[in-house]
C-alpha positions in Angstrom: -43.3 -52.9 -23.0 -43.4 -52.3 -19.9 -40.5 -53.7 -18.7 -38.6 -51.9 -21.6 -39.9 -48.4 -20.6 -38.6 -49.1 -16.7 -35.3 -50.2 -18.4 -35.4 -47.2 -20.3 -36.3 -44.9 -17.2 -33.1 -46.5 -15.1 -30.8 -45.9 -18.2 -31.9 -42.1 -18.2 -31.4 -41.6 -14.2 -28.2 -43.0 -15.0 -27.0 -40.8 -17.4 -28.6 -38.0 -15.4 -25.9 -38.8 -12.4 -23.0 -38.5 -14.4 -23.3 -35.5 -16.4 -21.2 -32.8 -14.5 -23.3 -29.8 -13.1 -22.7 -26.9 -14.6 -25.1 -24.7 -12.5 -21.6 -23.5 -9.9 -19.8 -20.7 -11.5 -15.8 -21.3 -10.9 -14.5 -18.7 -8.5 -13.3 -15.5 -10.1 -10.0 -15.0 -10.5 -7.8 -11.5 -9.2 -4.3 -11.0 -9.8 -2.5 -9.0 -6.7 1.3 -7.3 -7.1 1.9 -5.6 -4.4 5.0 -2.9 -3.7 6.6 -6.0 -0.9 5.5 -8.6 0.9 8.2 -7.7 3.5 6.9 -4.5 5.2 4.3 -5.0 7.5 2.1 -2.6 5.9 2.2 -5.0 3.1 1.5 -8.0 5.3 -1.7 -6.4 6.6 -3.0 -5.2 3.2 -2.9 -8.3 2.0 -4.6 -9.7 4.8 -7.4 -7.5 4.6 -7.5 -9.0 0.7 -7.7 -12.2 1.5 -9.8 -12.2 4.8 -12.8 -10.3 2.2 -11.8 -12.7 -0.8 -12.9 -15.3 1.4 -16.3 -14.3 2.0 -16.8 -13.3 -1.5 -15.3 -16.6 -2.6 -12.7 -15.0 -5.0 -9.0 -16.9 -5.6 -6.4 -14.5 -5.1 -3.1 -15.2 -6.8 -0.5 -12.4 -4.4 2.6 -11.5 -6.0 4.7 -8.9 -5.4 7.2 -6.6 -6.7 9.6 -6.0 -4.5 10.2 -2.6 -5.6 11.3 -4.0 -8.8 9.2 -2.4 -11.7 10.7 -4.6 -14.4 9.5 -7.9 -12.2 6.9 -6.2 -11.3 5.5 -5.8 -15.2 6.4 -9.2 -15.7 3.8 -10.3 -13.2 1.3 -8.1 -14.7 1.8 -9.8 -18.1 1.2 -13.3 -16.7 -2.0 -12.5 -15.3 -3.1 -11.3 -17.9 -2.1 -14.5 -20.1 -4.0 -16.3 -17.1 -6.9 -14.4 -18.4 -7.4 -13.1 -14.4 -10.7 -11.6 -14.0 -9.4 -7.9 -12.4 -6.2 -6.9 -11.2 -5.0 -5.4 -7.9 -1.7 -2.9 -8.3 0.0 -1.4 -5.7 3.1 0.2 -8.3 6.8 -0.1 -7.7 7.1 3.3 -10.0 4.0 5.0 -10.6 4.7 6.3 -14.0 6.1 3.0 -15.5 2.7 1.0 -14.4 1.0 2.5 -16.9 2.6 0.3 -19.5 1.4 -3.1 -17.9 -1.8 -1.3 -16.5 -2.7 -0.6 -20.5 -1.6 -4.1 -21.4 -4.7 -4.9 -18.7 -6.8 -2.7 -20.5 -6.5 -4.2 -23.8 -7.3 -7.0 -22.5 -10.3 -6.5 -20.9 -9.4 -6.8 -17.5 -10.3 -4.2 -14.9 -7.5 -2.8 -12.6 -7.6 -1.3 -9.3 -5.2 0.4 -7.3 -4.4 0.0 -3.8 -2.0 2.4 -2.0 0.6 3.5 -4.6 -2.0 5.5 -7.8 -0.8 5.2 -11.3 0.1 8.5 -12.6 0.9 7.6 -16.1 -1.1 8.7 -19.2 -1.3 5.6 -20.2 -3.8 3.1 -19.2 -6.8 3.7 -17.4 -7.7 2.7 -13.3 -10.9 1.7 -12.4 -10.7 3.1 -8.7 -7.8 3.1 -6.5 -8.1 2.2 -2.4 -5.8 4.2 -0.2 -5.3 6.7 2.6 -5.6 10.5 2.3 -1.9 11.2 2.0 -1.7 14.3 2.2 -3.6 14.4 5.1 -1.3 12.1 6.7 2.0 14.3 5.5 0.5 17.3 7.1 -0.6 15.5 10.7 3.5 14.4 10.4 3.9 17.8 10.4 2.7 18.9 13.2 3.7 16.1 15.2 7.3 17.4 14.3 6.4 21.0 14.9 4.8 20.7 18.0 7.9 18.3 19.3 10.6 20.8 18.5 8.3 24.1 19.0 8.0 25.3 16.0 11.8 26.0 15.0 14.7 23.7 13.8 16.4 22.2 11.0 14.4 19.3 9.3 15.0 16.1 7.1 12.9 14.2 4.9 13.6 11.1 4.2 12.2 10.3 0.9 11.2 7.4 -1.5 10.0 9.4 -4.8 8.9 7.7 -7.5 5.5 6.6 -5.9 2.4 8.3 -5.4 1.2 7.6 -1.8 5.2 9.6 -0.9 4.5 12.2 -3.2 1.2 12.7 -1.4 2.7 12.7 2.3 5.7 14.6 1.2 3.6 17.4 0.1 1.2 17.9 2.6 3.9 18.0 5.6 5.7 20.8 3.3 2.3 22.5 3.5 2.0 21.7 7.6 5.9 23.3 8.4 4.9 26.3 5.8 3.1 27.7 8.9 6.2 27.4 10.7 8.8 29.9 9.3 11.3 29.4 12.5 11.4 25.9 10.6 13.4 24.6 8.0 13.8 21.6 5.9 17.9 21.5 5.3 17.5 17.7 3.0 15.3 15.6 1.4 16.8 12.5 0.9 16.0 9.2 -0.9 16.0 5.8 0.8 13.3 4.3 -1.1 11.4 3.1 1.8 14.3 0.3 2.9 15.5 0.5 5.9 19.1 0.0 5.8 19.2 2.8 2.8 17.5 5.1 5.3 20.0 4.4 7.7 23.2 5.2 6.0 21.4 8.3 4.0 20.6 9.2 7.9 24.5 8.7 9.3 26.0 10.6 5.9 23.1 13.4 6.8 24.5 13.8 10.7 27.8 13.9 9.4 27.4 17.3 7.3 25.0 18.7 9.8 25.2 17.3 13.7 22.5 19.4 14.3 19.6 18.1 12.8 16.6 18.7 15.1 14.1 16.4 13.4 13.6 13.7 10.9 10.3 12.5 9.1 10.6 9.1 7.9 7.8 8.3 5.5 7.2 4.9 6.4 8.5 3.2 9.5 11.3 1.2 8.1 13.0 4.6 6.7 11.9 6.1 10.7 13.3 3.0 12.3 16.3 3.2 9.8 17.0 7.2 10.9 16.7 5.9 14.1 19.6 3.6 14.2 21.9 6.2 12.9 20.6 8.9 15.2 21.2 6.0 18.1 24.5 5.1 16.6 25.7 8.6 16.6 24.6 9.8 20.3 22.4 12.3 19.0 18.8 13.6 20.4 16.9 14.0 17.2 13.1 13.8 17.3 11.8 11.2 14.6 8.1 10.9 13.2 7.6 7.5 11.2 4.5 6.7 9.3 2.3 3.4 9.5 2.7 2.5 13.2 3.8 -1.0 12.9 4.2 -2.9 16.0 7.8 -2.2 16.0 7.6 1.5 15.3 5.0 1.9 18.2 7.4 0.0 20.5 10.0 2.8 19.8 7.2 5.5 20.5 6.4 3.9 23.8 10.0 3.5 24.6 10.5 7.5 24.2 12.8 6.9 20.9 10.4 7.9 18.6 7.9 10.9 18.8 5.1 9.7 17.0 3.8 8.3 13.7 0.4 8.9 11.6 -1.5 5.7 11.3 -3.1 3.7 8.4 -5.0 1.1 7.9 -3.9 -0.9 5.8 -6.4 -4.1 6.7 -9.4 -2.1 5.6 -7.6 -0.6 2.4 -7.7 -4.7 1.5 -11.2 -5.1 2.6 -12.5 -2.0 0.8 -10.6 -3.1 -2.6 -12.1 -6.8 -2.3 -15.6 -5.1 -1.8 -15.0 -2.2 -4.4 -14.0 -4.9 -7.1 -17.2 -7.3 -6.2 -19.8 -4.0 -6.7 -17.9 -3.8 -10.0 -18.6 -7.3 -11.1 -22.4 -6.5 -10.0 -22.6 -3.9 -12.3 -22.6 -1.3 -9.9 -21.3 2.4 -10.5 -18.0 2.3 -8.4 -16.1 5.4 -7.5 -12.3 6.8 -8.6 -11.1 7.0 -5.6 -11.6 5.3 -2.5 -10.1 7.6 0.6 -9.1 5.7 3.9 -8.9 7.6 7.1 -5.7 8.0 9.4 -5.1 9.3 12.4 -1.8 10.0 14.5 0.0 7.2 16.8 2.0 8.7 19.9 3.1 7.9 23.6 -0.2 8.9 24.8 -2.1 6.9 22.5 -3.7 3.1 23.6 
């Protein structure tokens, strides 16, 4: 008996060793499309995802969009047949995310916003990650007022369709309000590219040669405006927005005046840690606002 009872004993150990624990949760999952993985701003947000995702130990699966909202839709529908546990959306087109962002919804899978807002009536956000916009349009503003003393013809170049540009577009209107010697003569599309912004910039200098400022509302659509400007001979005083390495290059060369500056690192890190408070059950808020400031010669 008592050899049977050790044999016994050994048989349940056994066992014991090779049923699987079950003890480790598997990571959550979150689903990322972003605008691009091209711009730089891009680069960095996503960087600041994955750098927190790492210490939370979430898998990120990063797509992106590339200002495409049809492809862009179609990666929102295969996360959600991966059954991904949230969702981060940066929109190509703020209206037609709603769709896909509804398709979330139903089922069951939070969605958060980072840089670009949703303004659709359909579908519902839980918070969205960015900077104060319009804060940023109107410290553009007066970096363009104070560089051509308050007076001169101005151009915007535009990319409409997406919140964040709506935002910035609005509050540097409001900043040049206060200057009534200035005017804005265009507002122009280039979607954020920069070869679009470039030719929209060159078909601008040829109706008016005597454009005294441009604001380009992210660097590639600055950097674009400044090729043409270059290309043309002209003077014109250029504010960009972000203040990538290459745009702040061009401000300490003396060929750009100045841009307002995100960052787009801690948007990333505020969305991974916005997301985990979620999964804790925590209260999170609707919007998450993300500082900027202003990037010029001066500035170290």
């Amino acid at each position: 008996m008592r050899l049977l009872g050790k044999a016994i004993s050994l048989l349940v150990v056994s066992v014991a060793l090779f049923i699987p624990h079950t003890n480790a949760a598997a990571p959550k999952v979150i689903g990322v499309s972003l605008l691009s993985r091209e711009h730089q701003f891009y680069k960095d947000l996503e960087s600041g995802l994955q750098s927190e995702a790492a210490k939370a130990h979430y898998k990120l699966v990063v797509t992106a969009g590339e200002f495409d909202p049809a492809r862009q839709a179609s990666q929102i529908e295969d996360f959600i047949a991966q059954k991904v546990d949230a969702i981060v959306l940066a929109p190509c087109d703020s209206k037609a995310a709603g769709n896909s962002i509804l398709g979330a919804n139903k089922a069951k899978i939070p969605v958060f916003t980072v840089d670009i807002a949703s303004i659709s009536s359909q579908g519902k956000v839980v918070s969205h990650i960015a900077s104060d916009n319009r804060e940023g349009g109107r410290l553009a503003g007066k970096l363009i007022a104070t560089a051509i003393n308050g007076k001169g013809k101005v151009v915007i170049i535009n990319h409409p369709g997406v919140t964040s540009v709506l935002d910035r577009v609005a509050g540097f209107r409001e900043a040049l309000a206060a200057y009534p010697n200035i005017s804005i003569i265009a507002d122009v599309p280039a979607w954020g590219q920069r070869d679009k912004a470039m030719s929209a910039m060159e078909d601008m200098l040829l109706k008016v040669p005597d454009v005294s400022a441009v604001f380009g509302i992210n660097d590639d659509s600055a950097l674009g405006a400044l090729a043409a400007v270059e290309a043309a001979g002209k003077k014109t005083v250029i504010v960009g927005y972000d203040a990538i390495p290459e745009a702040k290059k061009a401000i300490a060369d003396g060929k750009i005046y100045g841009d307002v500056i995100q960052s787009p690192k801690k948007i990333g890190v505020l969305a991974i840690k916005t997301i985990a408070d979620y999964f804790a059950g925590k209260t999170v808020p609707a919007t998450v606002p993300v500082p900027v400031g202003v990037w010029t010669k001066e500035s170290k």
